[in-house]
Backbone as JSON Lines, residues from 0, in Angstrom:
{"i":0,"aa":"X","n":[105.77,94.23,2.74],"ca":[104.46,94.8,2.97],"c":[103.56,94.3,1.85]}
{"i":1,"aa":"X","n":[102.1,93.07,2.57],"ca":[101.17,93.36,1.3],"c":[100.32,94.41,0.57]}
{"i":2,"aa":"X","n":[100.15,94.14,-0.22],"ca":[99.42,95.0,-1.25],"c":[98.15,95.75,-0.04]}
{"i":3,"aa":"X","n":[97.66,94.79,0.74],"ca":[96.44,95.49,1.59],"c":[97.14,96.31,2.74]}
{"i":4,"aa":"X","n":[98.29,96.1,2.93],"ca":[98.73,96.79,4.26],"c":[99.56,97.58,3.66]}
{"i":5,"aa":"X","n":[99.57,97.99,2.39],"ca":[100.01,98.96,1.38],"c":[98.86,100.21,1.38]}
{"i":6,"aa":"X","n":[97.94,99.59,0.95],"ca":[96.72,100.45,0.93],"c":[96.26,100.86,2.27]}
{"i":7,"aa":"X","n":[96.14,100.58,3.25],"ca":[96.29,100.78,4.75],"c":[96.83,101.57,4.86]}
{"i":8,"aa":"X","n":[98.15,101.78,4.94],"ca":[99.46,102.66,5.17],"c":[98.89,104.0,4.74]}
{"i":9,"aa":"X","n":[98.61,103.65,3.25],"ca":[98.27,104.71,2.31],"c":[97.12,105.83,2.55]}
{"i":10,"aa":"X","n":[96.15,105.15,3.08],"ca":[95.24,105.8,3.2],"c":[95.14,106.67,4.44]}
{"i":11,"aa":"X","n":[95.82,105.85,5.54],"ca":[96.16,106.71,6.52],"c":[97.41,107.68,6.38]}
{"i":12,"aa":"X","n":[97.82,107.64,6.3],"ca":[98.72,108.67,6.0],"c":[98.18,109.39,4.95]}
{"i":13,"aa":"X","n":[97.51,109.36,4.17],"ca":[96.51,110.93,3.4],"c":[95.93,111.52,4.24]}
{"i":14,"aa":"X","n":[95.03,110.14,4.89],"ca":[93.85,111.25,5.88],"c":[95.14,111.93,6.86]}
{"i":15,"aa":"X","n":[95.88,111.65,7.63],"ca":[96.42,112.75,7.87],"c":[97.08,113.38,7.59]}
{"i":16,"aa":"X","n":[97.92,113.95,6.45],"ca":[98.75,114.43,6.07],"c":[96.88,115.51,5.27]}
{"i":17,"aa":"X","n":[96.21,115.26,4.99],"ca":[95.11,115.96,4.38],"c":[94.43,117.01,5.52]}
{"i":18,"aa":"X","n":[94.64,116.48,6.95],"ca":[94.33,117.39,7.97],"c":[95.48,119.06,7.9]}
{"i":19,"aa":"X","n":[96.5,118.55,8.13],"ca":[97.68,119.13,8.54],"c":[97.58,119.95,6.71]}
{"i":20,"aa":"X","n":[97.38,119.78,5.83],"ca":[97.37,120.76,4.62],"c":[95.95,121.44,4.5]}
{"i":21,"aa":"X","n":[95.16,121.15,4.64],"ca":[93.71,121.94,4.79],"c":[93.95,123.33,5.45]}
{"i":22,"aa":"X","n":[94.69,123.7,6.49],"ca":[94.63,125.28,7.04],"c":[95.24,125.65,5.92]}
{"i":23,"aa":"X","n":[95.8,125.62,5.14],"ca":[97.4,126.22,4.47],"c":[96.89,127.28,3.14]}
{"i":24,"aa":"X","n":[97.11,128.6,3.24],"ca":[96.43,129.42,2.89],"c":[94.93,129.85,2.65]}
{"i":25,"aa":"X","n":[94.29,129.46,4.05],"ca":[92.99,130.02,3.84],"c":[92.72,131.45,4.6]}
{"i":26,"aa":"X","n":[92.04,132.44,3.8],"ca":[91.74,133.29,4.28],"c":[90.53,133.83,4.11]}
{"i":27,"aa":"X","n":[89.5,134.59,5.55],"ca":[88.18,134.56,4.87],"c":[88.47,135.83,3.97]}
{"i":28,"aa":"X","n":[87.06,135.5,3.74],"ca":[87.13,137.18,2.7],"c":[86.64,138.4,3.23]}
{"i":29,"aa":"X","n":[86.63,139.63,3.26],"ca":[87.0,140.64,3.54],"c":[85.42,140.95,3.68]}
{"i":30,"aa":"X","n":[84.33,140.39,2.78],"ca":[82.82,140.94,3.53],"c":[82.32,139.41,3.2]}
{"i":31,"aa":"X","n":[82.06,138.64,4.4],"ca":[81.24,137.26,3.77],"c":[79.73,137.55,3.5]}
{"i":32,"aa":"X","n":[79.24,136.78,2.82],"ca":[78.31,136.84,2.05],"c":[76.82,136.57,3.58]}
{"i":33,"aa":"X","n":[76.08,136.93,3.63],"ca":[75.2,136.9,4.36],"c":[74.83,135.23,4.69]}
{"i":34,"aa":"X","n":[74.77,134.51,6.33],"ca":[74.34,133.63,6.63],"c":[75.91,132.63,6.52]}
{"i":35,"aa":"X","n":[77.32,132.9,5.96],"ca":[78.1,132.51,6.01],"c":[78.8,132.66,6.94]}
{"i":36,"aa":"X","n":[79.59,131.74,8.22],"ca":[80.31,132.25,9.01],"c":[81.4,133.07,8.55]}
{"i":37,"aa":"X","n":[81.87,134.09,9.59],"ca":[82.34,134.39,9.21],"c":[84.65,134.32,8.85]}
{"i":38,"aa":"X","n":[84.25,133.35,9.47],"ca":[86.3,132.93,9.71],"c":[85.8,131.43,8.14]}
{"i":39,"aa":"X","n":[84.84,131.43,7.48],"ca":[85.08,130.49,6.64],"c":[85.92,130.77,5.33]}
{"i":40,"aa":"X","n":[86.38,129.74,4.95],"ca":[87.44,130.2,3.71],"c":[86.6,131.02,2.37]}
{"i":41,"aa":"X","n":[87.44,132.19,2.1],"ca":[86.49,132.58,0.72],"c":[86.93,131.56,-0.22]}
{"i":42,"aa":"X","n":[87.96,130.97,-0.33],"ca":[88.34,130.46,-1.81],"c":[89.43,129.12,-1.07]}
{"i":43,"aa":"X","n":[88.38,128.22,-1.0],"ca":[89.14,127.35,0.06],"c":[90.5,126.24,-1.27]}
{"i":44,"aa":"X","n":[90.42,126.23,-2.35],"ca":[91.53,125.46,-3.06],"c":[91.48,123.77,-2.9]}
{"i":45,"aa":"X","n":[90.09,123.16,-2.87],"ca":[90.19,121.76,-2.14],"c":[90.96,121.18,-3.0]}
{"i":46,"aa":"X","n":[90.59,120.94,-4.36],"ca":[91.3,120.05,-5.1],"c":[93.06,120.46,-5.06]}
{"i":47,"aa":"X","n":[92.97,121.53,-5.09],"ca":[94.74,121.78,-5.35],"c":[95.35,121.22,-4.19]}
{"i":48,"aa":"X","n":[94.61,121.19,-2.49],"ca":[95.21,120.55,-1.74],"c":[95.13,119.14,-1.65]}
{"i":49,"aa":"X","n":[94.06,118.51,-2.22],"ca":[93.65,116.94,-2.55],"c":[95.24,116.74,-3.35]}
{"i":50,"aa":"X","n":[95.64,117.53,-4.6],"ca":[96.83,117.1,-5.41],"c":[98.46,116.95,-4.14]}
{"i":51,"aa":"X","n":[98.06,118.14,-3.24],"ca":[99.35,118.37,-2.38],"c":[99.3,117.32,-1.78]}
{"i":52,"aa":"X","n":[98.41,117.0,-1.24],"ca":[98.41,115.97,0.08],"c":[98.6,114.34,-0.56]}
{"i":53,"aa":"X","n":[98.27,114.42,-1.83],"ca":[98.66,113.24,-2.29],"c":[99.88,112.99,-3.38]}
{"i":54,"aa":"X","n":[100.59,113.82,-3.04],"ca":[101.72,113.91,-3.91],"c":[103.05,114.08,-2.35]}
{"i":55,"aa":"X","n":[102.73,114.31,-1.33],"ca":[103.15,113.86,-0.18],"c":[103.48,112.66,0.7]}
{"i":56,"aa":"X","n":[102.03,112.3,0.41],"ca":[101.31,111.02,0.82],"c":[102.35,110.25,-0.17]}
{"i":57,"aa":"X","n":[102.32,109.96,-1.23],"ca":[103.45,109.03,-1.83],"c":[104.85,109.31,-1.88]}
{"i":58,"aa":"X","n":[105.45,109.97,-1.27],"ca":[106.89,110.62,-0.8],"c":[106.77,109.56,0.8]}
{"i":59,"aa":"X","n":[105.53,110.0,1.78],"ca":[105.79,109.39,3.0],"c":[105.87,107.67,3.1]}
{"i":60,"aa":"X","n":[105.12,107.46,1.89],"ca":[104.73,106.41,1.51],"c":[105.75,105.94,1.39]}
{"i":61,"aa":"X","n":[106.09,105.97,0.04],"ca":[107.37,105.45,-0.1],"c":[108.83,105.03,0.7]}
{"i":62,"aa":"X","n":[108.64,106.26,1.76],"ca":[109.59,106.19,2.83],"c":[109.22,105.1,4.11]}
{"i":63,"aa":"X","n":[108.33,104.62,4.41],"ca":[107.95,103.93,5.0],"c":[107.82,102.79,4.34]}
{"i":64,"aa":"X","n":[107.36,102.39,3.38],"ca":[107.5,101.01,2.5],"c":[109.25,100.71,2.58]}
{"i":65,"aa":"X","n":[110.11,101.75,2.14],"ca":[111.52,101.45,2.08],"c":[111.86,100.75,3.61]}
{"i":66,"aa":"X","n":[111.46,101.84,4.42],"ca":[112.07,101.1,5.88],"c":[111.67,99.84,6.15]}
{"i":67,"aa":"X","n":[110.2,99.57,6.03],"ca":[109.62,98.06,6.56],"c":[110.08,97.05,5.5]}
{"i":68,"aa":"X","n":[110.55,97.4,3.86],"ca":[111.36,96.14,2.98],"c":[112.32,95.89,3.54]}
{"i":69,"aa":"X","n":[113.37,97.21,3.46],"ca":[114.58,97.08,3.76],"c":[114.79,96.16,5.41]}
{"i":70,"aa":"X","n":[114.02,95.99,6.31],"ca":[114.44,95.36,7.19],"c":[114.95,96.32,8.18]}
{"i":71,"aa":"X","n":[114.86,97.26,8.1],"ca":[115.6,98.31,8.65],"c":[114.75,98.3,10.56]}
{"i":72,"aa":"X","n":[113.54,98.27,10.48],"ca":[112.58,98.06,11.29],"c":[111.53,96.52,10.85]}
{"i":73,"aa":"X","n":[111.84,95.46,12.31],"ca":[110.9,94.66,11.72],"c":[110.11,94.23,12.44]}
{"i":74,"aa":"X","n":[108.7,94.57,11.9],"ca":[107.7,94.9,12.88],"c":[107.4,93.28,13.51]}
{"i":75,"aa":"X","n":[107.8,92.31,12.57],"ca":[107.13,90.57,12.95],"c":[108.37,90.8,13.97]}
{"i":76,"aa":"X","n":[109.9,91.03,14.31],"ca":[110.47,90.6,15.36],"c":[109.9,91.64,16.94]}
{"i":77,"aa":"X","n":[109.72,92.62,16.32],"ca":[109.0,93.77,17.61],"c":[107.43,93.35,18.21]}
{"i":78,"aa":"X","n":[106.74,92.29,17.35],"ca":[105.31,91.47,17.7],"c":[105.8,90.51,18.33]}
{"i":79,"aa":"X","n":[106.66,89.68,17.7],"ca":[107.35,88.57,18.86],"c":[107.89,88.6,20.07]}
{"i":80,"aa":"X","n":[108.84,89.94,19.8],"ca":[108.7,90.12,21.6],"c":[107.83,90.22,22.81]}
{"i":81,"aa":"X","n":[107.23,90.86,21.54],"ca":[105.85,91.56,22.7],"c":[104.88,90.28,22.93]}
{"i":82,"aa":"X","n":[104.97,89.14,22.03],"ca":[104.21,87.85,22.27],"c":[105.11,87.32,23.47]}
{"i":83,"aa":"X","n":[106.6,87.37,23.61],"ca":[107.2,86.98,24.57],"c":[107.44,87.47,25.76]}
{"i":84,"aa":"X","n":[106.99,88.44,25.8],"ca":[107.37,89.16,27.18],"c":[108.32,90.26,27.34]}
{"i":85,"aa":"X","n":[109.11,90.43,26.08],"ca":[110.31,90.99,26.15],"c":[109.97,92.4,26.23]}
């Protein structure tokens, strides 16, 4: 995997792994403040989930870089088929 289809990988897999951690303990607060909806987070934690999701993100990462080195899955013989018909 190059360095750009490193960063590719990477980034997608934050943005979603950043969806799927965003609900994860939010709760509104008990009187919202006037003109605020009201199901919005009182104390939404962005950065602490920015740290989760990217301390994930390089766990998934990593696991997927291993499979496509290792040969384990190879995506140029699974394009060639598909260039061939197979």
């Amino acid at each position: 995997m190059g360095l750009v289809s490193g960063v590719v990988v990477f980034v997608i897999l934050w943005w979603t792994v950043l969806f799927a951690v965003l609900p994860w303990g939010n709760r509104p607060p008990p009187e919202p403040e006037p003109g605020h909806a009201p199901s919005a987070p009182g104390n939404p934690n962005i950065l602490r989930k920015f740290a989760i999701t990217t301390a994930i993100t390089v766990v998934l990462w990593a696991l997927v870089f291993g499979i496509v080195e290792s040969g384990l899955i190879s995506f140029r013989e699974i394009a060639e088929g598909i260039q061939r018909g197979i």
